[in-house]
N, C-alpha and C positions, 0 to 999 in steps of 0.2 A: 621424919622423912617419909615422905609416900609409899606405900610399898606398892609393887604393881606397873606394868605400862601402861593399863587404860584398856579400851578401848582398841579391837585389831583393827590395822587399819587398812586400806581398799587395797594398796598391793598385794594384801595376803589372805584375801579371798579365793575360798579351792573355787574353781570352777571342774563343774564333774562332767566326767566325759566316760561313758559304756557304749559298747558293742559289742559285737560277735566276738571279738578277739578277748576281752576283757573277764565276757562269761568263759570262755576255752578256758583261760589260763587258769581261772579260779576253778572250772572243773578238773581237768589235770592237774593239779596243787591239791586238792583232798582225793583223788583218782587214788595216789602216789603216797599218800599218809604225810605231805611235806608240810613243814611252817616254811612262812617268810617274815623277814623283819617288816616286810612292808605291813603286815597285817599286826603282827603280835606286837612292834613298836608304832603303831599306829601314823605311818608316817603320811607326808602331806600329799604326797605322789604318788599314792596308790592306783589312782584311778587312771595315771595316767599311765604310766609302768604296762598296767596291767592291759590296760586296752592297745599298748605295743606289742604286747607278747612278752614281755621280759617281767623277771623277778629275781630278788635278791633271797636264796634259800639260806635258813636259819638251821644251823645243825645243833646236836646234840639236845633236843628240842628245846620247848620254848618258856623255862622256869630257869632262871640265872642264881646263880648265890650271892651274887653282888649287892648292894642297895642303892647306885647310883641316883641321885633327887632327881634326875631329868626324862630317866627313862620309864617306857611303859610298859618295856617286857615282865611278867608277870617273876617275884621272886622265894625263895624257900632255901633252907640249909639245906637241903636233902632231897634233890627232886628226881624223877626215875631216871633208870638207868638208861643211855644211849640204844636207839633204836638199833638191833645186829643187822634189821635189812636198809638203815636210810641210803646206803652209798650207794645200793644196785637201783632204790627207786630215783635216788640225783641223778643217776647216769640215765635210767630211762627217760629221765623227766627232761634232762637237756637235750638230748635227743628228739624226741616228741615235738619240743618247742624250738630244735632246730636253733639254737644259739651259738652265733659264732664266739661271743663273750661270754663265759656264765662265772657269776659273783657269789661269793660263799660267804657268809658270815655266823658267828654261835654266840649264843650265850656264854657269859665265865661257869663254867664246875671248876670250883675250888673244893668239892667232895671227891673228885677224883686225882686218884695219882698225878698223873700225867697232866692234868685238866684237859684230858681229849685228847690231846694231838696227836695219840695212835690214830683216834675216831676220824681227824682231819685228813690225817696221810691216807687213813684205806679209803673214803670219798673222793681224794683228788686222782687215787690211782683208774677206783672203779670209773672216775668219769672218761680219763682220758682213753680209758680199752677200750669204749663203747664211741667215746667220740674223740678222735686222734686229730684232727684239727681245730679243737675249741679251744681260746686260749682261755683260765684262769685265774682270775684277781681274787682274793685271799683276806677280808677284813677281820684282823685274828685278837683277841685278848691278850693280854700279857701275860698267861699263865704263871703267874704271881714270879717272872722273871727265873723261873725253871727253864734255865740253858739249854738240858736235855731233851725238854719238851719242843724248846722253841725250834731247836736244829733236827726233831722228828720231823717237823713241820716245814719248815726252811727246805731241807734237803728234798723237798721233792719238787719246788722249783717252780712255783708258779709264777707265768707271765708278770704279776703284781704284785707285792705284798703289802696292804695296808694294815695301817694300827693309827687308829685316833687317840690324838693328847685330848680332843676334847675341849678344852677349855684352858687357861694360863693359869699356869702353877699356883696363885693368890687366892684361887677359886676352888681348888682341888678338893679341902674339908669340907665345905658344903655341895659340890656338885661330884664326886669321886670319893666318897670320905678311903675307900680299902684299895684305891689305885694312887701311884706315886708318877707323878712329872718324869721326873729321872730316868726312871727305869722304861718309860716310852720310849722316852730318848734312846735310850741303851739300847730299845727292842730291836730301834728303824736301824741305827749304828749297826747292829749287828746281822741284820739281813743284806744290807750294804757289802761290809765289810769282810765278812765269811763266806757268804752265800752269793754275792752279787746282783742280787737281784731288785728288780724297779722298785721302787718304794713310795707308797701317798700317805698322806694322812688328812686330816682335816680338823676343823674347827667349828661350833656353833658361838653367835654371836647373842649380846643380849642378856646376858646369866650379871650385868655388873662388870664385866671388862675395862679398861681402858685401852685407848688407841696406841699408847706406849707400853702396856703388857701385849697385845697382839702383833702387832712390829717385832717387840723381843721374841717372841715366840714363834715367828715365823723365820726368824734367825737362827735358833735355837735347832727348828727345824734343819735348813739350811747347813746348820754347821754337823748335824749328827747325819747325813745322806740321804734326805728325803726328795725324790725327783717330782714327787704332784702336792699339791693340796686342793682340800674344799672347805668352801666357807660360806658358812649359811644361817637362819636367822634360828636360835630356839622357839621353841613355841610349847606352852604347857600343856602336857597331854590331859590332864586334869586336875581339880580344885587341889589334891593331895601332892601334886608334884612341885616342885623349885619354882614361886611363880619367875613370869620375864620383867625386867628389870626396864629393859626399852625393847623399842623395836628399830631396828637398826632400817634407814630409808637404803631404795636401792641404789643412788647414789653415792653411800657412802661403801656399799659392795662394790660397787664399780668401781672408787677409790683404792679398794684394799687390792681388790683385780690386779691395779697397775701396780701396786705396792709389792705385790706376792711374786710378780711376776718379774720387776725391776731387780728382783734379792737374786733370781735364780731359775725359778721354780721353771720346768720346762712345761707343766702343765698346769695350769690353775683356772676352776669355777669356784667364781663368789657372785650369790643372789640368794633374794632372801629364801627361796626355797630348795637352794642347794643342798644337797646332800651326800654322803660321802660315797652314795653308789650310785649317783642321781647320773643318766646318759652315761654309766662307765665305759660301753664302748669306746666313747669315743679318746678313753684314757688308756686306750688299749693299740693305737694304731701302731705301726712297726718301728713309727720314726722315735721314739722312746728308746734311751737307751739307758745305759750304768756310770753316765758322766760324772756324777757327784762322787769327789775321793777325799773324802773328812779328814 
């Protein structure tokens, strides 16, 4: 069998866009000492993100313990410890950039107790003191399914809380080999169920899926209380990562669109450059509510 899709093809050519807003951002983001996943998981949207003013900041910096095949954040057993001032420079930093939405997301520490989620909670506090009308979406690790960790984090309530499955459970040893399906499930369930709050997640496509493992899994979603999803195309950050298997056309994202959307889902982006923070505002408007009761 071939390994490989070929050849990218023309739909998923970046076209680069800079300006004045683009260099701001990028100056205020090293100003502040912050990572973003846009930069350290090299994602496709940088350029465009950035030249809106918007960024998805990366906490507890930018070295995971994880080994995920598809990502390109940078990894180690032992990487330093959590910055004590990141949460006062996030809160300057959204402030500065004047963000009525601002998206948090971290690398996994499975070095640490807690894996962060004190570090999570004092970031979401310090933002809101500094800015009292921003709302919060939240794209969180599984902290290896530590209850205590997760309901640190849970209990402070943010407008969104996301956690990607990532991929369909078939796929999980070679694309997640140290994360479990399951316990996703259990995460979105439980910020649902306890905590009440919005819930997304998302999906890349192309890693070898079938059209009847992503169906399941959007069910799957569905039945554990997930209110959003995204669904977008993988693409290999380089020669050493999980190559793509196809490349999924944008038709058949628009398919999945009506797919995802017919099960439930009160929000759903699928294209191939979708991403799980890709436009999150606009997964942020008020009419979102806590409909789904699994």
């Amino acid at each position: 069998m071939k390994r490989g899709a070929g050849k990218k093809p023309e739909w998923l050519k970046i076209r680069m866009a800079t300006g004045a807003s683009f260099g701001a951002t990028r100056q205020l983001l090293n100003r502040h000492s912050l990572h973003t996943v846009c930069r350290s998981a090299m994602c496709p949207n940088l350029q465009e993100c950035w030249s809106r003013g918007t960024a998805t900041f990366l906490l507890l910096g930018n070295i995971c313990t994880r080994t995920c095949s598809f990502c390109a954040v940078g990894k180690a057993s032992h990487p330093p410890l959590p910055d004590p001032s990141e949460a006062e420079n996030l809160a300057l930093a959204v402030q500065s950039m004047r963000l009525k939405h601002a998206v948090l997301t971290s690398v996994s520490r499975d070095d640490l107790q807690d894996g962060g989620a004190q570090h999570w909670a004092s970031c979401i506090r310090a933002i809101r003191a500094l800015n009292p009308s921003v709302s919060i979406e939240c794209l969180i690790p599984d902290f290896q399914g530590n209850e205590t960790a997760l309901d640190t984090l849970m209990a402070e309530a943010p407008e969104i809380l996301n956690h990607n499955i990532e991929t369909v459970p078939s796929l999980y040893p070679k694309v997640r080999p140290q994360a479990n399906y399951n316990a996703s499930l259990q995460l979105l369930r439980r910020a649902k169920q306890k905590h009440g709050l919005s819930t997304k997640s998302g999906l890349m496509l192309g890693m070898g899926e079938t059209l009847e493992e992503v169906t399941s899994s959007l069910d799957d979603l569905i039945k554990h209380g997930c209110d959003m999803v995204t669904i977008g195309q993988y693409l290999q950050p380089s020669a050493a990562h999980l190559p793509v298997e196809r490349y999924v056309t944008p038709e058949e994202f628009e398919a999945y669109r009506i797919i995802a959307e017919s099960k439930g889902f009160c929000h759903v982006q699928s294209a191939p450059f979708v991403r799980s923070s890709y436009h999150a505002e606009a997964f942020s408007a008020p009419s979102l509510n806590h409909s789904h009761k699994p």
